[in-house]
C-alpha positions as CSV (number, residue, x, y, z in Angstrom):
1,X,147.8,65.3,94.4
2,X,144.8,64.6,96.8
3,X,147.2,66.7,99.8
4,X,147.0,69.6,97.2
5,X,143.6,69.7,96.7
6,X,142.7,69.7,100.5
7,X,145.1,72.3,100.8
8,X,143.8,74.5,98.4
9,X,140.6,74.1,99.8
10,X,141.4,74.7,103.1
11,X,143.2,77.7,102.0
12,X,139.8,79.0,99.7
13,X,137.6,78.8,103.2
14,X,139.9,80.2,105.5
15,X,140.1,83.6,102.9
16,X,136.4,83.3,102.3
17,X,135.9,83.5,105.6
18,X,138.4,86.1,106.7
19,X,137.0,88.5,103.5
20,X,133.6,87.5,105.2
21,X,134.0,89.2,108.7
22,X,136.0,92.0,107.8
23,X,133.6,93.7,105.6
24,X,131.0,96.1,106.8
25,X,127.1,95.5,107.2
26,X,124.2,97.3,107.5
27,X,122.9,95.3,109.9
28,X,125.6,95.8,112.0
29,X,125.9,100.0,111.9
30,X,122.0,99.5,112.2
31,X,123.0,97.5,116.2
32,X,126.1,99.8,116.8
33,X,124.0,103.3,116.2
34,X,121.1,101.7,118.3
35,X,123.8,100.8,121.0
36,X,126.5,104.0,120.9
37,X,124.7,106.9,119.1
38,X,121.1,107.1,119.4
39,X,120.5,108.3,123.1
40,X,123.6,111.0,122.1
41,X,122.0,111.9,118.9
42,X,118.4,112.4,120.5
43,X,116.7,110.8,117.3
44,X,116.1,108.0,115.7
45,X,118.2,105.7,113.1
46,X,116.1,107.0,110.4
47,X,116.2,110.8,111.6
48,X,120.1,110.8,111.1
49,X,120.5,109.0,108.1
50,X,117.8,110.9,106.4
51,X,119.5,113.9,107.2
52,X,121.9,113.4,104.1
53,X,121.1,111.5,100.6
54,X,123.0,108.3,99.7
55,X,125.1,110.2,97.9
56,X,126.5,113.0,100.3
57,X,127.0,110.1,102.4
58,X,129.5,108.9,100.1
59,X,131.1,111.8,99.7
60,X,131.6,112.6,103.4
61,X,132.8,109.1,103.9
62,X,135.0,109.5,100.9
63,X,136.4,113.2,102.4
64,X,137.5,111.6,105.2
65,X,135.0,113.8,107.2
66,X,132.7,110.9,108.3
67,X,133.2,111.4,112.3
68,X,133.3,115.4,111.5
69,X,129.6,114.9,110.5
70,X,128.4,112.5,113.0
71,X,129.6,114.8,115.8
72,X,128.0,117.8,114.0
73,X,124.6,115.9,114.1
74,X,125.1,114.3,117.1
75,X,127.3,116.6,119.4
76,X,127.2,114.5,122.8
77,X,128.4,111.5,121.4
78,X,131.6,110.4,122.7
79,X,135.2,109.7,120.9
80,X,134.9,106.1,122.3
81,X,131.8,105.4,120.3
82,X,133.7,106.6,117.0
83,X,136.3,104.2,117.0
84,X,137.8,103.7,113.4
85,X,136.5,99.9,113.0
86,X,132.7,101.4,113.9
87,X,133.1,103.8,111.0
88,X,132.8,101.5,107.8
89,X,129.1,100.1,109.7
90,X,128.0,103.7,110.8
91,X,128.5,104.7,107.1
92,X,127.0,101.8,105.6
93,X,123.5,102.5,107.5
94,X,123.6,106.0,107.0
95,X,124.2,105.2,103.2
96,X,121.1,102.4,103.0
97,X,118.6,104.6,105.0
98,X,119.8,108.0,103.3
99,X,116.9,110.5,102.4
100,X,116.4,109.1,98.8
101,X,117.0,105.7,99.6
102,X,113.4,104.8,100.4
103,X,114.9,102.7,102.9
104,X,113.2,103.1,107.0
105,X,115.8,101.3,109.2
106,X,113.6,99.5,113.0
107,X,115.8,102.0,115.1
């Protein structure tokens, strides 16, 4: 019974943790835009985020048209810096900082 129990623990901790680093962060779009996008946008963090409200966001995430958009605001930015596993963080910093967020990201 005791070998169960550890087991089971284990086994709750190493899902936690998996479900844990594979989900997006703001935090984390907030480093990759400052690192990959900003100097090939030409404006800041805020700039590009504000320049649709959460909502549209969404949508465009939701479309599918995500890297559509980005390279429409931000035409020298290169394929390499939208790789598919940068996506879900770009989105979720252009969602928090959107125009009617009230939201002003430190990039």
């Amino acid at each position: 019974m005791n070998k169960i129990v550890k087991i089971a623990l284990a086994a709750t901790l190493v899902l936690g943790l998996g479900a844990t680093t594979a989900s997006a962060d703001v935090k984390k779009g907030q480093q990759l835009f400052t690192k990959k996008l900003k100097d090939a946008c030409g404006m800041t963090g805020a700039a590009l985020a504000g320049k649709h409200t959460q909502d549209e966001w969404t949508e465009i995430k939701e479309d599918g048209k995500l890297v559509d958009e980005i390279k429409k605001l931000c035409p020298n930015v290169k394929d390499s810096d939208l790789k598919e596993n940068f996506l879900e963080h770009y989105y979720d910093f252009f969602h928090e900082f959107g125009s009617d967020s009230g939201n002003v990201p430190s990039c």
